[in-house]
C-alpha positions in Angstrom: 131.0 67.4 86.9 132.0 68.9 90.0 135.0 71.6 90.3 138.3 70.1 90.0 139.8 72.6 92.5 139.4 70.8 96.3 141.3 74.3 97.7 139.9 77.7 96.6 143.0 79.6 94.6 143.9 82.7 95.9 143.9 86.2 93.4 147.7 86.1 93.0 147.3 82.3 91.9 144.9 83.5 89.7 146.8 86.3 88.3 149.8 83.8 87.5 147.1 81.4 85.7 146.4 84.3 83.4 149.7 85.4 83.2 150.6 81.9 81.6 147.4 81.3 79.9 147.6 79.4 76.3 145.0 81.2 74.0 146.5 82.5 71.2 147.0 79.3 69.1 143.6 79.8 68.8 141.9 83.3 70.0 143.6 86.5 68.8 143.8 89.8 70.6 140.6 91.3 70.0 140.7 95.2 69.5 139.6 98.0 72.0 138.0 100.8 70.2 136.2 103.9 71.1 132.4 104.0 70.5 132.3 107.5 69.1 128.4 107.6 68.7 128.0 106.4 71.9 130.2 108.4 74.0 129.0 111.8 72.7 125.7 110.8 73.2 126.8 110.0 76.8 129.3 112.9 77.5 131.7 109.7 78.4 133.9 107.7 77.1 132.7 104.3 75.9 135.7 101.5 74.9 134.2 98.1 73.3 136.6 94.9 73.7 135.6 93.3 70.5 134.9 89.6 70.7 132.7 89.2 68.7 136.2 89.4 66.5 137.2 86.0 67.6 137.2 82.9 65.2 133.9 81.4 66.6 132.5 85.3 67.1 133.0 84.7 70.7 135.2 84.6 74.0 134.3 81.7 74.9 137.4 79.7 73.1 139.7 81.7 75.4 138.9 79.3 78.4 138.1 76.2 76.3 141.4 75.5 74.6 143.3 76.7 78.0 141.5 74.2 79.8 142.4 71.5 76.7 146.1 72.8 76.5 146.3 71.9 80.3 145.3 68.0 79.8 148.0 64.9 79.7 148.9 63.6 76.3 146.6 60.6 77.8 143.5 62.7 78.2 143.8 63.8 74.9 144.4 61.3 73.2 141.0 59.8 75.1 139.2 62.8 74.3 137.0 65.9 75.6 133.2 66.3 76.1 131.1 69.2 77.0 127.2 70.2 77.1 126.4 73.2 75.1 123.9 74.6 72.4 125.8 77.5 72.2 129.6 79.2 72.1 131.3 77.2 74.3 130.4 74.1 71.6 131.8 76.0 69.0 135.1 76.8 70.8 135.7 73.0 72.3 135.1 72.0 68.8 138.0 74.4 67.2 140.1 73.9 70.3 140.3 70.0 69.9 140.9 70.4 66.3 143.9 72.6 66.7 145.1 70.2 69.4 144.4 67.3 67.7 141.8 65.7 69.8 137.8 64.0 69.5 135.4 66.6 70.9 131.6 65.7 71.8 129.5 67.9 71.7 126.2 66.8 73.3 123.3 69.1 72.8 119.4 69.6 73.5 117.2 68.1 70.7 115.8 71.4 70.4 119.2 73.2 69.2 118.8 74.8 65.2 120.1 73.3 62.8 122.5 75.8 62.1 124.4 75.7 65.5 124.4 71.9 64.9 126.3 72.2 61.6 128.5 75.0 62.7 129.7 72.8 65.6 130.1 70.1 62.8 132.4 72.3 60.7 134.6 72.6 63.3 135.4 69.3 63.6 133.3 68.3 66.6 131.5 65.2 67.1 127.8 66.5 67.7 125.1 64.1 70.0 121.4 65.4 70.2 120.0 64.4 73.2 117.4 65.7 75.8 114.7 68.7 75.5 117.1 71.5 77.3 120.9 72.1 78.4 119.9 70.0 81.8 119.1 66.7 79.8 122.0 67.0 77.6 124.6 67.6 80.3 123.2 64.5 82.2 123.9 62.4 79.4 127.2 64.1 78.8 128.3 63.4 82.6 127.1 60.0 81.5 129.3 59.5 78.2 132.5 61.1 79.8 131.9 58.3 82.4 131.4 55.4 79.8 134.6 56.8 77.2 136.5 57.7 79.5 136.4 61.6 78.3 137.4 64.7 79.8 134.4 67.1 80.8 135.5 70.5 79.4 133.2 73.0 81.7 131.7 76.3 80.3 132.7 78.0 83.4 132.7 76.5 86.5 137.0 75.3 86.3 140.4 77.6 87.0 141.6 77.3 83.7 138.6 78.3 81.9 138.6 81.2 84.1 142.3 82.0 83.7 141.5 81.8 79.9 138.5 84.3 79.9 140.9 86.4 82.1 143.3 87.1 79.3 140.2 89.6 78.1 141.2 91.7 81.1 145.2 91.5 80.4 144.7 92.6 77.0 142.1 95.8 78.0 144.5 96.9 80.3 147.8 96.8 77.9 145.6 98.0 74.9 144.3 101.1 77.8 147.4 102.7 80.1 145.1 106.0 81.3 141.7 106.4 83.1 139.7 103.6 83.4 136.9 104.0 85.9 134.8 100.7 85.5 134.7 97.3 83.3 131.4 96.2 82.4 131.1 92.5 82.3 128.0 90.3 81.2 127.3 87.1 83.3 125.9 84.0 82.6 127.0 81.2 84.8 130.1 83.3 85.7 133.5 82.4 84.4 133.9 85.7 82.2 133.4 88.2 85.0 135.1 85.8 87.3 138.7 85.7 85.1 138.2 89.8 84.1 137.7 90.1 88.2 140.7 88.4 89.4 142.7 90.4 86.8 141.5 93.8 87.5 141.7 93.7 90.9 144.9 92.0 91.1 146.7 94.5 88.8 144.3 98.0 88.7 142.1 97.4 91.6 140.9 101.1 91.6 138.8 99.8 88.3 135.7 98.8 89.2 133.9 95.6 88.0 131.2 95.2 86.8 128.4 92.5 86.6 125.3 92.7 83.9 122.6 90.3 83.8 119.2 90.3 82.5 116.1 90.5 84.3 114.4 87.4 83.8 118.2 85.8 84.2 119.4 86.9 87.6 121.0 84.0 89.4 124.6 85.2 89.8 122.4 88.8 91.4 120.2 87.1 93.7 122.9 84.1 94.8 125.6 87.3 96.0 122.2 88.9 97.7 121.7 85.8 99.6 124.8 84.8 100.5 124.6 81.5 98.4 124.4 80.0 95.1 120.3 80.3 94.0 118.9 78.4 91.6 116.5 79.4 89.3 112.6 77.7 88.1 113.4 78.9 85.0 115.3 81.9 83.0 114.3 84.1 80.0 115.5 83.0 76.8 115.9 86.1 74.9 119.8 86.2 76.0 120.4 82.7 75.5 124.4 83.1 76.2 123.7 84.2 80.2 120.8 82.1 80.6 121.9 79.6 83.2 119.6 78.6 85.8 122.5 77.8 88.9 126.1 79.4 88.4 129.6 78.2 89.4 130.6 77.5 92.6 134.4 78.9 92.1 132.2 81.6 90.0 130.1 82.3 92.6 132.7 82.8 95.3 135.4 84.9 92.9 132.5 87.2 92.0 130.8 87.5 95.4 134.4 88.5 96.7 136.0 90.9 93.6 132.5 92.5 91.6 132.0 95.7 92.8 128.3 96.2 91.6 126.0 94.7 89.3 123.2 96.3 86.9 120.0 94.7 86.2 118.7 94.5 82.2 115.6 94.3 79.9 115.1 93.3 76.6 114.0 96.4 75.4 117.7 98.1 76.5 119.7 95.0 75.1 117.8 95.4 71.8 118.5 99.3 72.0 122.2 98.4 72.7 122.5 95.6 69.7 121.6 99.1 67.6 124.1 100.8 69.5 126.7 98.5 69.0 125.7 98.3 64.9 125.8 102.6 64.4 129.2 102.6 65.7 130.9 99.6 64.0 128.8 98.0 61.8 128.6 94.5 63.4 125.9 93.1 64.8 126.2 91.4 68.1 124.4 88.7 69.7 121.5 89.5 72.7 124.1 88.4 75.6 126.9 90.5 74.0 125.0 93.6 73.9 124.4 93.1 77.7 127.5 95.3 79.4 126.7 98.0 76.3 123.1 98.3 77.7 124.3 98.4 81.7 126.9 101.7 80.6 124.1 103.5 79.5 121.7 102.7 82.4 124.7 103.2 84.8 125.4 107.1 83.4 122.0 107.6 83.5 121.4 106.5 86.6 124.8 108.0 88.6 124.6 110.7 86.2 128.1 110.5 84.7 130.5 112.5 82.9 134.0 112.4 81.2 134.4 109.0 82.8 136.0 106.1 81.1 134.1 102.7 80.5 134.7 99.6 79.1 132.5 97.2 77.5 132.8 93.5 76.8 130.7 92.7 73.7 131.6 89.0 74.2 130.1 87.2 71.3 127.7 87.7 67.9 126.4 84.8 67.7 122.8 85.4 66.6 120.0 84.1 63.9 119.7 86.7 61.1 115.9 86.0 61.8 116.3 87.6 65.4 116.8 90.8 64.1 113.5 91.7 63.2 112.6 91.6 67.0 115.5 93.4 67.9 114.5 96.2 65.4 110.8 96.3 66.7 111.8 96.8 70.9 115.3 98.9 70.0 113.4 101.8 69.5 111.0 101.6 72.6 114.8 100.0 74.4 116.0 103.3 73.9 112.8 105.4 74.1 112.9 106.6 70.9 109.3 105.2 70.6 106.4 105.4 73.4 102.6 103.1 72.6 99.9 103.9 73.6 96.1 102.6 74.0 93.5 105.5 73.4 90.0 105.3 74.1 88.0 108.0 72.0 84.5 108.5 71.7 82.5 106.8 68.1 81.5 110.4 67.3 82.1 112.8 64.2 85.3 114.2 64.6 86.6 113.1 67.8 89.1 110.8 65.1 90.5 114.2 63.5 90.5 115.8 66.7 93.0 112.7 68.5 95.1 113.5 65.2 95.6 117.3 65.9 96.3 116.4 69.9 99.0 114.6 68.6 100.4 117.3 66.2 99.8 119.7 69.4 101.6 117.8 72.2 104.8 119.3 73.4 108.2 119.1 71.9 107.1 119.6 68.4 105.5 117.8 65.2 106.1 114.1 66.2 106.4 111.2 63.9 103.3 108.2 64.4 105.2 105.1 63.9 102.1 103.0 64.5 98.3 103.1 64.2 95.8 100.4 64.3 92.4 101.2 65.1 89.3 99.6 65.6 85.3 100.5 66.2 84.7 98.8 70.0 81.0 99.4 69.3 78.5 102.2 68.9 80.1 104.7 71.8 83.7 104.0 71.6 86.4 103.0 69.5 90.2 102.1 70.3 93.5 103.0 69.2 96.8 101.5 69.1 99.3 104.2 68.4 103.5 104.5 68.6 104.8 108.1 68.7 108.5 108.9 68.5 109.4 110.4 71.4 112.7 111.6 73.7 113.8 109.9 76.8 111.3 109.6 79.8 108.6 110.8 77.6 105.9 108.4 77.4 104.1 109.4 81.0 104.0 113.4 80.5 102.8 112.8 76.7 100.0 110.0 78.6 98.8 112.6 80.5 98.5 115.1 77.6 95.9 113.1 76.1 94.1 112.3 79.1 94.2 116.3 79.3 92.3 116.5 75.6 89.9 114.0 76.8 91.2 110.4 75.8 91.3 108.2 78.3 94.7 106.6 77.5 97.1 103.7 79.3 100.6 104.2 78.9 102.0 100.8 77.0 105.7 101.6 76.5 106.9 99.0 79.7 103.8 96.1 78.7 105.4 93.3 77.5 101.7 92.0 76.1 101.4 94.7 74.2 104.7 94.9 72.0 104.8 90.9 71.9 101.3 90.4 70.2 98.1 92.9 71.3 100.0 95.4 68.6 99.2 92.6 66.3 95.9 91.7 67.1 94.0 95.0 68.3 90.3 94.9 67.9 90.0 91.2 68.6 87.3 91.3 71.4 84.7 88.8 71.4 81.4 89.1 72.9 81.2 84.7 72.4 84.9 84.3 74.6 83.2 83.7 78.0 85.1 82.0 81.1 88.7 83.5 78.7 92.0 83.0 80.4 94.8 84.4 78.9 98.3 83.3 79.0 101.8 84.5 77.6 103.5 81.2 76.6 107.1 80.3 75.7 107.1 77.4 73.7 110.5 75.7 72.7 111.0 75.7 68.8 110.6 72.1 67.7 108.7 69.6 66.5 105.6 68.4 68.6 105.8 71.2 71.0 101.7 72.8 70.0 101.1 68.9 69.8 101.8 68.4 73.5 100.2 71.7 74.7 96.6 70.3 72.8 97.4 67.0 73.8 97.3 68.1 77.7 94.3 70.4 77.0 90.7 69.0 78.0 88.2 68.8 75.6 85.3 71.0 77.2 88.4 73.5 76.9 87.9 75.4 73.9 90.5 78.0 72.4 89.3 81.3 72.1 92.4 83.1 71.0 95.6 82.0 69.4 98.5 84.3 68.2 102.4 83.2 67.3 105.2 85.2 65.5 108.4 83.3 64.8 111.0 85.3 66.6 114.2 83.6 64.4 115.0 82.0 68.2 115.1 78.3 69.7 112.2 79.3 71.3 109.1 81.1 70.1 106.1 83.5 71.9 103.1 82.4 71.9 99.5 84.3 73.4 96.8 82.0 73.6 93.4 82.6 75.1 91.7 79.5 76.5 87.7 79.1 77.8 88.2 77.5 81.1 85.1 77.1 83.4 85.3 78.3 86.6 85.0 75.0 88.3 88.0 73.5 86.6 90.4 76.1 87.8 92.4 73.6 89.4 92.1 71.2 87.1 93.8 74.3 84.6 96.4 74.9 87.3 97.5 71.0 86.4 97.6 71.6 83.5 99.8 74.6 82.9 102.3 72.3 85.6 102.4 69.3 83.4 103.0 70.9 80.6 106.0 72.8 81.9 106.1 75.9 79.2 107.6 78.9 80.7 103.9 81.0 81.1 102.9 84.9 82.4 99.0 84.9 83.4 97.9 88.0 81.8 94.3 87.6 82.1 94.4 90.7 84.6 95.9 92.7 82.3 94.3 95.9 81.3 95.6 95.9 77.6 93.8 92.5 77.2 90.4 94.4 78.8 90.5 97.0 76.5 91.4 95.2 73.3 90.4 91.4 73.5 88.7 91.1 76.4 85.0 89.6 75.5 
């Protein structure tokens, strides 16, 4: 499913593509609104393009039906076909209604039901096929081949660029004044490659630009190397930007027009999802929360003011389950929140006196939003605590405890720590010898713990098991396993067989202190 275009198109061709885009049978202008909260918390001003307004909650119908509006009466009367488990399934499926076309949709096995049926609703013919994206748009390639379909691409095609351009066209008309930079979220790259060609075609003194996660970087590490990089694997927390190997027109408009990219966490996209929801009352999905999260991380880290910035909250597509993740990290996303572990001694009143250290540190009476404690043994005991907190906080109020005393390890940044030791403090086990501990990311379906004990060896016992359903396709799991020494390679096998997504956290110091036998 290569590119169709043999000769690169120049900006000015681009600009005339978007010029005569066809969208709005289908998409509507989305509005640009202030985010008052938002920009007097940032001293500038923060505009969000809105579409998660769209029909499907998304942008991505923008490029779909102008791709589909482009075929021969022949094609469509044959047929489309794309690979997707997400937005760009939803918008082939409305486009080829509206143009009176079949649409299949072929997607992963592992896809929820309720993406499946929401496709379904729209008209679109829905295959299940593969474990991931990869297997389902090797089969689709296969299909369009056999039926003689036409492959609608998510990205990676001129006029589903020129289609996600119209975003740009419409910021620009529904904004005349100041605009000093477009924040854009990237996935395999067709957004930020249509909003690109736009901009700097038309305003080029705007800047652009790029937002991708951390654990989702290829469009940042393929412009730092010169060439497209593909990616072992990607987070799945943002599941609209998590491609593994971006466009090749993408890669080349955006290593050519983006002026700069920020790098994101999950903690700031959850922080941002809040943001979005204080100012307008919608909820947007992890991926359109991205460019929200990069504005504030770009004031605070070029120290802005009275600037103008606007953000592309480019779909809301998310499980209502989600939400209670996004509501735990939002507050440590936007450091509202700072854990930490606290050693104290098992002594008569060295508990009250951690409770008044915490009344005394500076800044005021602070809120606990989170205690667990848990004897260790006769001489110490250990404490899980969250303290509301301001920005940057969480190292000078570390050191206040150590001050009192407390030998205390800063956990605000530990991903093991907010995904399950918070959960499970006190678990140590005197019994757990030879432990290894491991962060996995197991895909939400059927037989996936079946596989993982299938692959495990016998004389390898489980010592530690914790899961907590995150409302995603995916779900977190922490599992602590006995492995002899001797059958370390044997374990290295293993964890490559079985081909989960895994952080080795054995090392950790969280896991010493709290569940380490």
């Amino acid at each position: 499913m290569p590119n169709r275009q043999t000769k690169p198109l120049s900006p000015q061709q681009y600009l005339t593509k978007i010029l005569n885009a066809k969208v709005y049978d289908v998409a509507k202008e989305s509005n640009l609104e202030v985010a008052k909260g938002l920009s007097r918390r940032l001293n500038n001003t923060v505009l969000l393009k809105r579409e998660d307004q769209q029909p499907v909650f998304s942008f991505k119908l923008r490029g779909a039906y102008n791709r589909m509006a482009h075929l021969s009466k022949e094609q469509l009367k044959r047929g489309v076909i794309c690979a997707s488990a997400g937005n760009h399934a939803q918008g082939v499926a409305l486009s080829a209604t509206r143009l009176g076309t079949k649409a299949v949709i072929v997607m992963p096995t592992t896809t929820p039901q309720l993406k499946v049926e929401a496709v379904q609703a729209l008209g679109g013919e829905v295959v299940l096929f593969g474990d991931s994206y990869s297997d389902a748009a090797t089969h689709a390639s296969a299909l369009e081949k056999k039926k003689g379909l036409t492959f609608v691409h998510p990205f990676d095609d001129p006029d589903v660029i020129a289609g996600q351009g119209t975003i740009a066209m419409e910021i620009l008309r529904q904004h005349q004044g100041p605009l000093d930079a477009v924040f854009v979220a990237i996935g395999g790259g067709g957004l930020i490659s249509g909003v690109a060609n736009y901009i700097k075609a038309v305003r080029p003194e705007v800047k652009v630009i790029g937002v991708q996660m951390n654990d989702s970087d290829a469009m940042v590490q393929s412009v730092a190397k010169g060439k497209r990089v593909p990616l072992p694997d990607v987070g799945l927390f943002s599941d609209g930007t998590a491609v593994k190997l971006v466009g090749q027109e993408t890669f080349r408009i955006t290593e050519d027009l983006v002026d700069d990219f920020v790098i994101v966490d999950t903690d700031a996209v959850c922080a941002a999802i809040k943001d979005v929801y204080v100012d307008t009352r919608s909820i947007v999905e992890p991926a359109g929360a991205l460019a929200v999260a990069a504005v504030k991380q770009y004031v605070n880290q070029h120290k802005t003011k009275g600037q103008t910035y606007a953000a592309i909250l480019c779909g809301a597509n998310i499980n209502f389950d989600r939400l209670r993740f996004v509501a735990e990290r939002a507050e440590v996303g936007e450091e509202r929140e700072a854990l930490f572990a606290v050693t104290m001694p098992e002594e008569r009143g060295s508990f009250r006196r951690f409770v008044q250290t915490i009344g005394d540190l500076p800044g005021g009476p602070r809120n606990v939003t989170e205690f667990n404690y848990r004897m260790h043994d006769s001489q110490q005991a250990h404490v899980f605590v969250g303290i509301s907190t301001q920005k940057g906080e969480s190292d000078k109020l570390a050191k206040q405890f150590i001050k009192r005393g407390f030998t205390t390890l800063d956990l605000t940044h530990d991903d093991l720590a907010k995904e399950h030791v918070r959960y499970m403090v006190g678990g140590a086990n005197s019994h757990a010898s030879d432990e290894r501990l491991l962060r996995f990311i197991f895909p939400e379906r059927p037989g996936a713990l079946l596989k993982f004990l299938d692959l495990l060896r016998p004389n390898w016992n489980i010592s530690l098991f914790h899961y907590r359903n995150q409302g995603a396709d995916y779900g977190r799991i922490l599992v602590g396993i006995q492995v002899p020494s001797a059958d370390q390679k044997a374990f290295k096998a293993f964890l490559s067989e079985l081909g989960y997504p895994y952080v080795d956290e054995t090392t950790n110091p969280v896991y010493r202190l709290f569940l380490r036998p």
